[in-house]
ZADO-1210 file (C-alpha; in nm, 4 decimals, padded with zeros to 6 digits):
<atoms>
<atom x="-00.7268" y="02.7269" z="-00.3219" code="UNK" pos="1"/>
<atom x="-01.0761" y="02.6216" z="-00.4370" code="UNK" pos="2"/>
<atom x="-01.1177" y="02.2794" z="-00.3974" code="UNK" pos="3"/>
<atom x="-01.4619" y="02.1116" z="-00.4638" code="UNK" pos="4"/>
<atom x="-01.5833" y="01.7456" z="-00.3556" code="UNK" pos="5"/>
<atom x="-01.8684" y="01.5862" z="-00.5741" code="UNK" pos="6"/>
<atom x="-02.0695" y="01.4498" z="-00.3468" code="UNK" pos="7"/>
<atom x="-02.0874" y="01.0955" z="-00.5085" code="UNK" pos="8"/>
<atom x="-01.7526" y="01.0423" z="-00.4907" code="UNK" pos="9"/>
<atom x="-01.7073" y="00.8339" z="-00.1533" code="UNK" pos="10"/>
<atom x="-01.9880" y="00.6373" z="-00.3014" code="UNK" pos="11"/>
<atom x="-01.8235" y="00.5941" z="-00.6544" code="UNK" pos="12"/>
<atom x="-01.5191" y="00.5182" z="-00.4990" code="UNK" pos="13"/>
<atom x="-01.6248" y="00.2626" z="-00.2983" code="UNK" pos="14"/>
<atom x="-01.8093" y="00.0329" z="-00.5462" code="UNK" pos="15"/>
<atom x="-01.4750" y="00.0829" z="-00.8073" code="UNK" pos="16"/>
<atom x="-01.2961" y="-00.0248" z="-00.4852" code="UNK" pos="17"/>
<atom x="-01.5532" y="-00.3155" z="-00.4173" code="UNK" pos="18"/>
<atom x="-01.5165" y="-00.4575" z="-00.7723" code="UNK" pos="19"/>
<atom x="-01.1505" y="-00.4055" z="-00.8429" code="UNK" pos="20"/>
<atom x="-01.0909" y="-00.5728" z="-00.4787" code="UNK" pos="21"/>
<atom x="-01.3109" y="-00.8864" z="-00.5776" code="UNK" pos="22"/>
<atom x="-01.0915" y="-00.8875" z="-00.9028" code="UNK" pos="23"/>
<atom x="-00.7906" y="-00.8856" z="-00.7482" code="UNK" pos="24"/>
<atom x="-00.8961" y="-01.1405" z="-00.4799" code="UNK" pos="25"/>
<atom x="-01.0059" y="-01.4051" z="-00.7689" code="UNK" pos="26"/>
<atom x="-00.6788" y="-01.3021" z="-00.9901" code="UNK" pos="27"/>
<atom x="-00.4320" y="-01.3666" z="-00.7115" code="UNK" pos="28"/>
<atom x="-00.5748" y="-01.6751" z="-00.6178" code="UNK" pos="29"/>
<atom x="-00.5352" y="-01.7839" z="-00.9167" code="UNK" pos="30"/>
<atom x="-00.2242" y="-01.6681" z="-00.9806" code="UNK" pos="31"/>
<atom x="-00.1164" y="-01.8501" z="-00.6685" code="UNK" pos="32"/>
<atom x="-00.2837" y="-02.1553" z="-00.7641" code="UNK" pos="33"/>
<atom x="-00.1008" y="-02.1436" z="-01.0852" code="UNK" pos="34"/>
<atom x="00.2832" y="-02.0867" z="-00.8807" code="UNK" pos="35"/>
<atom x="00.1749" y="-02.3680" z="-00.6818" code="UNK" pos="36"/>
<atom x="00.0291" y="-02.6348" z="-00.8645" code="UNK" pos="37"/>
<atom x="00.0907" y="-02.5674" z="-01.2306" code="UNK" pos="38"/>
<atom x="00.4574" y="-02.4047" z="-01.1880" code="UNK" pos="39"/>
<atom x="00.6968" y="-02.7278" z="-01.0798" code="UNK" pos="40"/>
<atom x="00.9758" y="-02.6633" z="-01.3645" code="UNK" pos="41"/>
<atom x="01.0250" y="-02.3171" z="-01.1541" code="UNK" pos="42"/>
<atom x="01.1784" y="-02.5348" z="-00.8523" code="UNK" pos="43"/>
<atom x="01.3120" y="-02.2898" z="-00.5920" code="UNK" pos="44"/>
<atom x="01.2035" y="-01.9912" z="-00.7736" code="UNK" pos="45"/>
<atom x="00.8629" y="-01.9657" z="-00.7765" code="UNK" pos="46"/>
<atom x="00.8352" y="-01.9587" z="-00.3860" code="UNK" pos="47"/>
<atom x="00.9930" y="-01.5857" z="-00.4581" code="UNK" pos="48"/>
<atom x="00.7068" y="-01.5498" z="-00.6951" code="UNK" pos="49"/>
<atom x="00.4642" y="-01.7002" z="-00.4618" code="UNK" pos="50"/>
<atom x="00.6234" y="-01.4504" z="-00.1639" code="UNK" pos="51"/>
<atom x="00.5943" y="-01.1601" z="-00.4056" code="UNK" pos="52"/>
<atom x="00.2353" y="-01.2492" z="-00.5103" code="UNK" pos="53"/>
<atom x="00.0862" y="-01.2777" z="-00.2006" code="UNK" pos="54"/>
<atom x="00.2503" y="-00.9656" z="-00.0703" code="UNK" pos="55"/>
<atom x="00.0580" y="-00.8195" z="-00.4133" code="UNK" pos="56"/>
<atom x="-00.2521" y="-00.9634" z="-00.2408" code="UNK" pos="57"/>
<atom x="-00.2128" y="-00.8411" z="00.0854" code="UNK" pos="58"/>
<atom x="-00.2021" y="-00.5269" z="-00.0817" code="UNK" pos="59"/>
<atom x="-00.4869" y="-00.5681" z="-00.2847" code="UNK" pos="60"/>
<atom x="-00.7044" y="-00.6766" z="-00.0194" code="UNK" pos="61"/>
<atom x="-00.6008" y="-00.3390" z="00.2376" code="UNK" pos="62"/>
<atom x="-00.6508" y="-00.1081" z="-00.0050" code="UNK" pos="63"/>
<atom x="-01.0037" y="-00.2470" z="-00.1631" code="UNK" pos="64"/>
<atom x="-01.1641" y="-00.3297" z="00.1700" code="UNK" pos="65"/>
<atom x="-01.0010" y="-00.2675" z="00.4657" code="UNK" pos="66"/>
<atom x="-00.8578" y="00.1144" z="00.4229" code="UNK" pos="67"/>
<atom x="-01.0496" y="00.2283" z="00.0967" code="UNK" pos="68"/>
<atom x="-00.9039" y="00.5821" z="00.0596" code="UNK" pos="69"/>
<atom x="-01.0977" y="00.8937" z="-00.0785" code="UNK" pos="70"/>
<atom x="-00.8165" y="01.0865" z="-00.1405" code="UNK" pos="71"/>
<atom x="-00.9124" y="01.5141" z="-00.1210" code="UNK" pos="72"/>
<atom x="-00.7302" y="01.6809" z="-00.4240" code="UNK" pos="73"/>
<atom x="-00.5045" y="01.9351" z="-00.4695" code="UNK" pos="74"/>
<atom x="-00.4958" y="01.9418" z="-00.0654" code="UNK" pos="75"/>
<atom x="-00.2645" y="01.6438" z="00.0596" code="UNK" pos="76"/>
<atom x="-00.4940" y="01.4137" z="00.2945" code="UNK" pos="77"/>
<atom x="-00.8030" y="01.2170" z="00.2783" code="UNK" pos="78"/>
<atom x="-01.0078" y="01.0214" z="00.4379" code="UNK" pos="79"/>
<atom x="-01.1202" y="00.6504" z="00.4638" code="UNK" pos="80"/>
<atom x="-01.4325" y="00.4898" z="00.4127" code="UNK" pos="81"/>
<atom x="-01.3006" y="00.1519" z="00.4923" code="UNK" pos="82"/>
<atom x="-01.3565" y="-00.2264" z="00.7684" code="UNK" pos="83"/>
<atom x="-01.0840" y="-00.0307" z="00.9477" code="UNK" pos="84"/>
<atom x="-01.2311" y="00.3135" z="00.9458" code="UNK" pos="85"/>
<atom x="-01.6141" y="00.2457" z="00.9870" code="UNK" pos="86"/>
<atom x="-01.6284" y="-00.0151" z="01.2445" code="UNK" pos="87"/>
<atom x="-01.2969" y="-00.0405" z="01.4473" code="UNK" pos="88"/>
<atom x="-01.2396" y="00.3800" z="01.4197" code="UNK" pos="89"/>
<atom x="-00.8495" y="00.3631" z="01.3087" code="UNK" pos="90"/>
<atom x="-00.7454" y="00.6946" z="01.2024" code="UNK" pos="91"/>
<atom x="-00.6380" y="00.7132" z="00.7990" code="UNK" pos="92"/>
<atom x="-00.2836" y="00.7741" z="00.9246" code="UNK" pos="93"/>
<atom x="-00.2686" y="00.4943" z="01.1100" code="UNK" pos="94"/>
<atom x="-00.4000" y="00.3318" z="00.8196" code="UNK" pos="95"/>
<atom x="-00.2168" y="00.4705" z="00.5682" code="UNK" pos="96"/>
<atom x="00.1259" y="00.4387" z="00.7668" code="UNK" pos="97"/>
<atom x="00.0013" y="00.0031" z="00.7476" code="UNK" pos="98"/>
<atom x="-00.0276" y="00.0953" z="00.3557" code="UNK" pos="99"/>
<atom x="00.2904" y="00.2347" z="00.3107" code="UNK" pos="100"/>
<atom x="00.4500" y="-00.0183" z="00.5019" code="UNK" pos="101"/>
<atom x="00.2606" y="-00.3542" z="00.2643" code="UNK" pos="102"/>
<atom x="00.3766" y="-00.1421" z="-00.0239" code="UNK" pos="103"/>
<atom x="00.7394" y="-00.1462" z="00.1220" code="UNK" pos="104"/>
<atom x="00.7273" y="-00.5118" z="00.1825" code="UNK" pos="105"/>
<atom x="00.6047" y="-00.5374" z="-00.2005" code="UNK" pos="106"/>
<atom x="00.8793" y="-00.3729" z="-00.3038" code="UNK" pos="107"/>
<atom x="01.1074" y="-00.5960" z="-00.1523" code="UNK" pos="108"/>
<atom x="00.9275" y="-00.8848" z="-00.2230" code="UNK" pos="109"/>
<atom x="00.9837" y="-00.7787" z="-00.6525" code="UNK" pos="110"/>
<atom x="01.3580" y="-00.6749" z="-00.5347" code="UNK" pos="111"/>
<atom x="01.4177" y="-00.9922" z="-00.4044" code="UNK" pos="112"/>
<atom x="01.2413" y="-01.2051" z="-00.7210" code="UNK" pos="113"/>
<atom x="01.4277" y="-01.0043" z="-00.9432" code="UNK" pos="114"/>
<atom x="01.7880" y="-01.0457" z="-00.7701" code="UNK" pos="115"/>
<atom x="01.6376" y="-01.4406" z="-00.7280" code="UNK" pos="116"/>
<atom x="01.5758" y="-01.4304" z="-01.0722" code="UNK" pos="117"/>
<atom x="01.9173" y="-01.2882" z="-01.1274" code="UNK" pos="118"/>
<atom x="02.1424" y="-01.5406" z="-00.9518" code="UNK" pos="119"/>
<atom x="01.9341" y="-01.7894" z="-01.1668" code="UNK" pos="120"/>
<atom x="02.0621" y="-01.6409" z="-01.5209" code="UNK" pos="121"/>
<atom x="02.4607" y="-01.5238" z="-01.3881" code="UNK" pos="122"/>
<atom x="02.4911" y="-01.8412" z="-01.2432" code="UNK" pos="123"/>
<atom x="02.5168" y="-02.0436" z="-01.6024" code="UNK" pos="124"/>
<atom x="02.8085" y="-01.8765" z="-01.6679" code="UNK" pos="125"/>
<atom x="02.9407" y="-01.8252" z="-01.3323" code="UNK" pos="126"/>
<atom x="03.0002" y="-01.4456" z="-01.4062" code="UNK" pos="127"/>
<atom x="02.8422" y="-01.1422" z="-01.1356" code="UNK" pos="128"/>
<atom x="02.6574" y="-01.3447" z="-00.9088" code="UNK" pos="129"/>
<atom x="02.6284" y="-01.2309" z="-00.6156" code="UNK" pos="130"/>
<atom x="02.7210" y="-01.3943" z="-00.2804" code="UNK" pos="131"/>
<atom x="02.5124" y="-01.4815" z="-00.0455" code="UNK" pos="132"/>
<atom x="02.6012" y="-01.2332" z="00.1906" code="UNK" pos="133"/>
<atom x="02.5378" y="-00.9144" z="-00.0165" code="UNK" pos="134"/>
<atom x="02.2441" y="-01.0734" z="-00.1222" code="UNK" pos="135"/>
<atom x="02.1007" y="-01.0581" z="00.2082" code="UNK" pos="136"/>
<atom x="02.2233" y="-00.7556" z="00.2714" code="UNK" pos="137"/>
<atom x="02.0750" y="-00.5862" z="-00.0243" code="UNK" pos="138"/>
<atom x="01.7395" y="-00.7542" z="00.0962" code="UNK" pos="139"/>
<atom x="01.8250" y="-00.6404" z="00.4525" code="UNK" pos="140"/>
<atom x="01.8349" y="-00.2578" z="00.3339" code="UNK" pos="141"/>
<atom x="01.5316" y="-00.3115" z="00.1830" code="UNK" pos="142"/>
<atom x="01.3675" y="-00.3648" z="00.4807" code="UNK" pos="143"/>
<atom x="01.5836" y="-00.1538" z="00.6694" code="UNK" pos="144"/>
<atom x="01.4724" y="00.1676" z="00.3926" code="UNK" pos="145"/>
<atom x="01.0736" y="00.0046" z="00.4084" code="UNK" pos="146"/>
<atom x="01.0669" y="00.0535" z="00.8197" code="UNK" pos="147"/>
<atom x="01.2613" y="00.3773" z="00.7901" code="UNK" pos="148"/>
<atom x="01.0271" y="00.5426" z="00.5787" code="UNK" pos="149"/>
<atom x="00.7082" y="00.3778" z="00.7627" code="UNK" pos="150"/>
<atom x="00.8344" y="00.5725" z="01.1267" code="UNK" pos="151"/>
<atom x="00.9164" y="00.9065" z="00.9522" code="UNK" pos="152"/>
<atom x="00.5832" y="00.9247" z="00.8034" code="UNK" pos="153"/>
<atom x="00.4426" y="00.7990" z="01.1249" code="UNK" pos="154"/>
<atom x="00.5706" y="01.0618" z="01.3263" code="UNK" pos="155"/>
<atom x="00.5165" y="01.3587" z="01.0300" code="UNK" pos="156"/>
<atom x="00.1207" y="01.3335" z="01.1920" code="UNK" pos="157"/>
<atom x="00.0052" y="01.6745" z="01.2560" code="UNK" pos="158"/>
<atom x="-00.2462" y="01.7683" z="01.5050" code="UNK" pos="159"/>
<atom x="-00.6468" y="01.7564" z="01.4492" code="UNK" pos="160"/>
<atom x="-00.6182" y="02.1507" z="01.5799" code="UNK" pos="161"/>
<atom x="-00.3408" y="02.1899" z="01.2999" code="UNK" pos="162"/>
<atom x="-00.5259" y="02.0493" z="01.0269" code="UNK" pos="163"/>
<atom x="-00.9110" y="02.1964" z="01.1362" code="UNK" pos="164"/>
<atom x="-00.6867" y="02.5404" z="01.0637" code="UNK" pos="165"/>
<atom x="-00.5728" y="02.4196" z="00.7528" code="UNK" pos="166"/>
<atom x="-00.9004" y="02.3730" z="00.6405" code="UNK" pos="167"/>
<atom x="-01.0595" y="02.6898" z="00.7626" code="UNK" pos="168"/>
<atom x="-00.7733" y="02.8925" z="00.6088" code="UNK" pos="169"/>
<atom x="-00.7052" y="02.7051" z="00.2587" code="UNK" pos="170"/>
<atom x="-01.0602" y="02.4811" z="00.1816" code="UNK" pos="171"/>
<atom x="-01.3340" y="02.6755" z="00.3974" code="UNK" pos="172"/>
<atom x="-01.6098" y="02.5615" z="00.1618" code="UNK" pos="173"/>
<atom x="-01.5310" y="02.1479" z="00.3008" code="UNK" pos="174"/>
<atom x="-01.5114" y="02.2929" z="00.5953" code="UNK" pos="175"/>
<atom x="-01.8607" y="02.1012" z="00.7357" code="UNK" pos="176"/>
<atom x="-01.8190" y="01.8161" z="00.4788" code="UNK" pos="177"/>
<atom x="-01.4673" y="01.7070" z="00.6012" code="UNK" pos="178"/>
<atom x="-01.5141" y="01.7345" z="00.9549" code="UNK" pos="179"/>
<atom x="-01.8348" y="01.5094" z="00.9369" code="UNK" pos="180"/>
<atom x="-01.5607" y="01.2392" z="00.8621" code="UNK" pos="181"/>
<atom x="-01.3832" y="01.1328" z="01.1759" code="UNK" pos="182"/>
<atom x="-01.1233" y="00.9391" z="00.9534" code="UNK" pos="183"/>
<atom x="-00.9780" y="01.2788" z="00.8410" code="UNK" pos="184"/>
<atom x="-00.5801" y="01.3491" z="00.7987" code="UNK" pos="185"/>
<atom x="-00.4703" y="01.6499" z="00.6220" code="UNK" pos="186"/>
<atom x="-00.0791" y="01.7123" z="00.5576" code="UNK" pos="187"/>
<atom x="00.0374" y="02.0694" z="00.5357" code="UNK" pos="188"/>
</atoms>
């Protein structure tokens, strides 16, 4: 496998990450602002919005500035460039097991507006809505599924030895490049 890092990219990647992140930050506070203040015909439902918003942010904000990932194609791992990388020395799958677990919560957070959202329309004829029960149950396996999937990856971590072979057998030429990164996780 030849496989070939430009040697801007961490530095590209970091100032797309910079300016999408401040984006984000000044779109979701507005976007809260707006479920807050400017949203009272929504009455009950826009605290789902809000919830799913600011789990949307939470997201945001990991991924632009704390973790930034510079992901090392067609091999599966990377390396992060990120707060959490540079000055506290949190290994990327550490970090990227924190990701996949604010994307989970996201996902329930949009599961759970749209069955909110749901019970709202079924309700006005009284027809399919769901009781309360299997409503929190279907949330419940949400988060069940979201913490499931969060250990599994967790423990699918191979060894530093494991993956300096990987990358002496399969991407020899980023040998000395990749192993100047302490951040490093490689997947075989």
């Amino acid at each position: 496998m030849k496989v070939d890092l430009h040697p801007q990219l961490p530095a590209v990647l970091t100032v797309l990450l910079d300016i999408s992140g401040t984006v984000d930050v000044f779109t979701n506070s507005l976007v809260v602002y707006l479920v807050i203040f400017k949203s009272p015909a929504l009455k009950r439902f826009r605290y789902y919005l809000l919830y799913s918003q600011l789990n949307t942010a939470v997201v945001d904000v990991y991924l632009a500035f704390l973790m930034k990932p510079v992901p090392i194609f067609p091999a599966m791992g990377g390396y992060t460039t990120g707060i959490l990388a540079t000055w506290f020395g949190i290994s990327s799958h550490v970090q990227m097991t924190i990701m996949i677990f604010n994307m989970g919560m996201q996902a329930v957070a949009i599961f759970q507006t749209f069955l909110a959202k749901h019970q709202a329309i079924v309700s006005i004829d009284r027809r399919r809505v769901l009781r309360k029960l299997f409503y929190w149950r279907l949330v419940g396996i949400g988060f069940f599924l979201t913490i499931v999937t969060i250990w599994l990856y967790y423990l699918g971590d191979i060894s530093k030895e494991q993956q300096i072979e990987y990358i002496r057998k399969n991407i020899p030429n980023l040998e000395q490049i990749l192993m100047s990164n302490p951040s490093l996780d490689i997947y075989d």
